[in-house]
C-alpha positions as CSV (number, residue, x, y, z in Angstrom):
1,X,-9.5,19.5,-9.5
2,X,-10.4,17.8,-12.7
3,X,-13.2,15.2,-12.5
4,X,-10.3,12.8,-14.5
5,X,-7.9,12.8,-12.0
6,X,-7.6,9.6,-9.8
7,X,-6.2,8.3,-7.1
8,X,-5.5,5.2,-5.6
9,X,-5.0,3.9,-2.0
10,X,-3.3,0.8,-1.4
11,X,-4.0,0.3,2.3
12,X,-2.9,-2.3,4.6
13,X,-6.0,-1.8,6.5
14,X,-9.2,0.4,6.4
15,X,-12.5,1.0,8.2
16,X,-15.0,-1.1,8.4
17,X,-12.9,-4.1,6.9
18,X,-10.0,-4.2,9.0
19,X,-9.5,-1.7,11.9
20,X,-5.6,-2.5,13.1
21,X,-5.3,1.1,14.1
22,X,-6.7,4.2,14.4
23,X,-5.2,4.6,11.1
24,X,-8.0,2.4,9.3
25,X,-10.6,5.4,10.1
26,X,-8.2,8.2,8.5
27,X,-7.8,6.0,5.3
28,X,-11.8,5.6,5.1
29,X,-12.3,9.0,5.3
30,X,-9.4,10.0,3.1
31,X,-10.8,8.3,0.3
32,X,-14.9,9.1,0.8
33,X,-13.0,13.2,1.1
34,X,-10.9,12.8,-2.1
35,X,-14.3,11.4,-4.0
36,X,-16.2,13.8,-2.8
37,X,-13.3,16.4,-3.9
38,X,-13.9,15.4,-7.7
39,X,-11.3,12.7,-7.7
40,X,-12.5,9.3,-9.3
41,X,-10.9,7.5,-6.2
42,X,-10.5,3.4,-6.0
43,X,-9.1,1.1,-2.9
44,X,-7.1,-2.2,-3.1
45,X,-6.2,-4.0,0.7
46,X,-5.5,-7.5,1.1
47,X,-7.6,-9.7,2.0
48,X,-7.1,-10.8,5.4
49,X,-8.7,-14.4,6.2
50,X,-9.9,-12.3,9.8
51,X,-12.8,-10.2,7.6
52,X,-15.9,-11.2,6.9
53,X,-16.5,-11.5,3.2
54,X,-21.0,-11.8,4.3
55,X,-20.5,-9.0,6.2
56,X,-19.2,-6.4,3.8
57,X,-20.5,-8.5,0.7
58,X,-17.4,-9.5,-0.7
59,X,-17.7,-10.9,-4.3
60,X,-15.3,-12.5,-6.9
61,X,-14.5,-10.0,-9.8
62,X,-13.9,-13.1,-12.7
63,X,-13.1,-10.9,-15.2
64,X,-9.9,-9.5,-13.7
65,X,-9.0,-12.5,-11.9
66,X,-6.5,-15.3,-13.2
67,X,-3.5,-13.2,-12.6
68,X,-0.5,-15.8,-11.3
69,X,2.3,-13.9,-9.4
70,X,5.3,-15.3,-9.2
71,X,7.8,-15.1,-5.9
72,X,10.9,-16.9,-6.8
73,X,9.7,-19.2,-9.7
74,X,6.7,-20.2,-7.9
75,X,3.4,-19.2,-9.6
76,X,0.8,-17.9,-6.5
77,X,-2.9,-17.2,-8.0
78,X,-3.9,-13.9,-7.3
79,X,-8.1,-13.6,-6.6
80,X,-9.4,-10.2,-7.1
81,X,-12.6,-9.7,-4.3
82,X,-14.6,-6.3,-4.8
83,X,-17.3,-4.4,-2.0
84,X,-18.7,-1.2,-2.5
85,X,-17.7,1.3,0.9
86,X,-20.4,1.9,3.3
87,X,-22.2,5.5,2.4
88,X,-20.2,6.0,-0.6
89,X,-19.8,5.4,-4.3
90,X,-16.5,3.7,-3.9
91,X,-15.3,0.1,-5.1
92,X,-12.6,-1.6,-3.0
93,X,-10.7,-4.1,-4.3
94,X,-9.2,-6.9,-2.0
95,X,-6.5,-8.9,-3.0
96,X,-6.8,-12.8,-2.2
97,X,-4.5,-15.8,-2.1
98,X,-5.2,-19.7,-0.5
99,X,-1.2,-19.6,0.8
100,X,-1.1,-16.1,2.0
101,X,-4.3,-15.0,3.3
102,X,-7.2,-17.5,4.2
103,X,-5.6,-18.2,7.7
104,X,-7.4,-15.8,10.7
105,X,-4.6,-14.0,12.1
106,X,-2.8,-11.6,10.8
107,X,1.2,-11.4,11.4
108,X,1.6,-13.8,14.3
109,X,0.3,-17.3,14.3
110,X,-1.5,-18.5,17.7
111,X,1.3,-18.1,19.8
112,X,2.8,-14.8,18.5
113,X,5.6,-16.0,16.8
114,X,5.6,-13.9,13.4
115,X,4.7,-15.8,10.2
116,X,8.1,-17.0,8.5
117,X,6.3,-16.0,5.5
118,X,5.9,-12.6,6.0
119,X,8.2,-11.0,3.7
120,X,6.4,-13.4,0.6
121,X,3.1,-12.2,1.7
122,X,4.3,-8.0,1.3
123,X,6.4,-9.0,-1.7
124,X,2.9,-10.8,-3.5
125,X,0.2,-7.8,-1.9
126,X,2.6,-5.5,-3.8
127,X,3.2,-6.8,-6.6
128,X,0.0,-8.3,-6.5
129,X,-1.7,-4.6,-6.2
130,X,0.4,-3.1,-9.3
131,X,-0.6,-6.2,-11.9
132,X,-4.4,-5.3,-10.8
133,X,-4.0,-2.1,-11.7
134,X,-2.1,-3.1,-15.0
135,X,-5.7,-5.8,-15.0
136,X,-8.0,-2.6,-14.4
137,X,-6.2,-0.5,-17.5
138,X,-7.1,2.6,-15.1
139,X,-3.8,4.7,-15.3
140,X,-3.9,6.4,-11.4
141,X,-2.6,10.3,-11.2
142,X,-2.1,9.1,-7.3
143,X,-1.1,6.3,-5.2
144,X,-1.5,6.8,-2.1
145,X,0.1,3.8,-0.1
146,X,-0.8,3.3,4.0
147,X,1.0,0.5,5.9
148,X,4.2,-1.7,6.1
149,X,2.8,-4.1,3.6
150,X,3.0,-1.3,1.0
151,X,6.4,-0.1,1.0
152,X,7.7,-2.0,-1.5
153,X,5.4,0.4,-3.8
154,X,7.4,2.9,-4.1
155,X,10.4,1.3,-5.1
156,X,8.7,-0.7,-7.6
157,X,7.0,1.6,-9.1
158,X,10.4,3.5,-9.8
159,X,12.0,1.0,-11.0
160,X,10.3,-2.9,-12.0
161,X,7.2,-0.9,-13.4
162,X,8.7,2.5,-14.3
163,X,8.3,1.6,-17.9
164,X,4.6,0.6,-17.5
165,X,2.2,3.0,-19.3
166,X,-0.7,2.8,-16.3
167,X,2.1,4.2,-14.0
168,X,3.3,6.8,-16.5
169,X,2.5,9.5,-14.6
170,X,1.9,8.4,-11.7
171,X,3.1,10.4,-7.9
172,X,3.3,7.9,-4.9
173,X,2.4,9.0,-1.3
174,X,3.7,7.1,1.5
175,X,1.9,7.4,4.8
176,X,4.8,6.6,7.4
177,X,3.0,4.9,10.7
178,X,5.2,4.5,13.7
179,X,6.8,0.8,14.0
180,X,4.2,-2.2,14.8
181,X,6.6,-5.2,14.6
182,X,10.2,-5.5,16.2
183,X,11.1,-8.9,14.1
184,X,13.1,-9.0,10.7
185,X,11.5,-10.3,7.4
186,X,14.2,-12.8,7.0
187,X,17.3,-13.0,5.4
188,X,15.8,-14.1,1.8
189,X,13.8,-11.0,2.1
190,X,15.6,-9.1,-0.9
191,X,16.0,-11.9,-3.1
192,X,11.7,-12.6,-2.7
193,X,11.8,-8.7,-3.6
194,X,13.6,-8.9,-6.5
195,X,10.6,-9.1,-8.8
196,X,12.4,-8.0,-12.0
197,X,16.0,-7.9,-13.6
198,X,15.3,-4.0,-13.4
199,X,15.4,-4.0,-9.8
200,X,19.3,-3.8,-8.6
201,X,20.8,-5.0,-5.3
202,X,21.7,-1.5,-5.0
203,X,17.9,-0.5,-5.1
204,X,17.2,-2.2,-1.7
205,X,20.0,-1.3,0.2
206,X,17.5,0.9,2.6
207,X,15.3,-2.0,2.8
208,X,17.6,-5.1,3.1
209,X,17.8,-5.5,7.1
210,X,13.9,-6.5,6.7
211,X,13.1,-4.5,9.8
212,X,9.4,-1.9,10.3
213,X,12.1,1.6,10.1
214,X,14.0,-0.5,6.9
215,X,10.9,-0.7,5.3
216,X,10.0,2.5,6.3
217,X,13.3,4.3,5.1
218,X,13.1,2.5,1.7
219,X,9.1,3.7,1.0
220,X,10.3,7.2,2.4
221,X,13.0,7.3,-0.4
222,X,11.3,6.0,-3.3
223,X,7.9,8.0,-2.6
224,X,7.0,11.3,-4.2
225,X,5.6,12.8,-0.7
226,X,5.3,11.2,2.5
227,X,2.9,11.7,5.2
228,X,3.4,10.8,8.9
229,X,0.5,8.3,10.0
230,X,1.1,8.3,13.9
231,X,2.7,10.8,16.9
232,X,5.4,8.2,17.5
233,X,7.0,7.5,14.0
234,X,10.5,6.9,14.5
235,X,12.1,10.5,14.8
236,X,15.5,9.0,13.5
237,X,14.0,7.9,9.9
238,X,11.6,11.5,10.0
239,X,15.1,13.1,10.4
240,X,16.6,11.5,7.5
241,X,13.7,12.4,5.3
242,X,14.0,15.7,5.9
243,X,16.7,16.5,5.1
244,X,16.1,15.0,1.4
245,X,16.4,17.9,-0.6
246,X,12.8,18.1,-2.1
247,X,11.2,15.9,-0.1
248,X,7.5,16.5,0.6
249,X,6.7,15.3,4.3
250,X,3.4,16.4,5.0
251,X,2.8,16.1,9.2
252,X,0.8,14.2,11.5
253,X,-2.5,15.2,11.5
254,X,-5.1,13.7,14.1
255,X,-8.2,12.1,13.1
256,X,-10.8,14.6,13.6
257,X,-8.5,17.4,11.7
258,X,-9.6,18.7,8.5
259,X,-8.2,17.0,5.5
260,X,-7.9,19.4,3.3
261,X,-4.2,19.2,4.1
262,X,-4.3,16.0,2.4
263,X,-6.0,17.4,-0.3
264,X,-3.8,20.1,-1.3
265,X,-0.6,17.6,-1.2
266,X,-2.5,15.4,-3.5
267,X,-3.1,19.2,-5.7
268,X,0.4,19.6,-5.5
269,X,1.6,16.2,-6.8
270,X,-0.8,16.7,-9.7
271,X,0.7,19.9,-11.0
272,X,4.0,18.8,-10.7
């Protein structure tokens, strides 16, 4: 592969920062394989109030932050965090916001009841993600998006930023992980993810009941390629995928497999 082609991962979660699932592992070692493959290879996750910014040696990037993203006429700041990965030449980028992401659990507050504000906190990490990128003037070949939080990607990027010259030619990959929440993002969840006058109702019919598989069916349309993430993603939404005409679904693969799978899919998107 050419030493100029790049790819992105927008992860949910990754090791050593945030370790949710096993998941976290195959995303670390996805991106330390693609670097080492040749690919100039960056990382952007949120930044969850749970890890330690000491720790991993989190630091404010000024110069890209000062980005306000705005959810339904309100203006959220967006504060851009960067830490170099553990044995490897790799920046990841985390994405910060006072409202969304300083408190120290994740989904559920202290009684498990799942954050009303869920479906403002995916709607802000994605667009969030995209205007970094926009920020970092580093057109990606390859985004490679892992995790509920991300499935708004794929949409967006065919339709809200389809225009945008860093995304001109870019291929999304969706990693598909089996469900991990059974509530709904709420009924105001499409209009929150509305982010553009480009973006028709019609556009998030897949998505609209706010569930895990609705989010799921709606990154699994919009993406490029998908890959499954777990042995129990739901069959019923694998199903419907496949029988896409020219859908790339690239199987599950267990952690200590080779990755060159991974590699060859991301080989394939490229000479599209």
């Amino acid at each position: 592969m050419s030493t100029k082609k790049r790819i992105l991962f927008i992860a949910q979660e990754m090791s050593p920062y945030l370790e949710l699932t096993d998941y976290a592992n195959m995303v670390n070692k996805m991106a330390i394989k693609s670097n080492e493959s040749g690919l100039e290879v960056r990382v952007i996750m949120p930044r969850f109030g749970i890890i330690n910014e000491r720790r991993h040696r989190l630091h404010e990037v000024v110069r890209l932050s000062g980005i306000n993203i705005v959810i339904e006429g309100d203006d959220y700041p967006l504060i851009i965090k960067v830490a170099s990965l553990p044995n490897a030449r790799l920046q990841v980028y985390f994405l910060d916001n006072e409202d969304y992401f300083k408190r120290k659990t994740l989904f559920t507050d202290e009684n498990e009841q799942f954050y009303d504000d869920n479906a403002a906190r995916a709607v802000f990490f994605c667009k969030g993600a995209l205007e970094t990128v926009k920020k970092f003037g580093w057109p990606p070949d390859i985004i490679h998006c892992s995790g509920w939080m991300t499935s708004l990607i794929p949409l967006y990027l065919k339709t809200a930023y389809k225009k945008e010259p860093v995304f001109a030619h870019s291929k999304v990959v969706y990693s598909m992980e089996p469900n991990s929440f059974k509530e709904k993002l709420g009924a105001g969840f499409v209009k929150k993810a509305t982010i553009s006058t480009q973006i028709k109702e019609k556009d998030l019919e897949l998505y609209k009941e706010g569930t895990n598989s609705a989010l799921n069916r709606g990154a699994g349309k919009y993406a490029d390629a998908v890959v499954l993430a777990g042995e129990k993603t739901e069959k019923k939404v694998v199903d419907e995928l496949k029988a896409e005409k020219g859908k790339i679904i690239l199987p599950y693969k267990k952690e200590n497999e080779d990755l060159a799978d991974y590699l060859q899919l991301y080989t394939q998107l490229l000479g599209k």
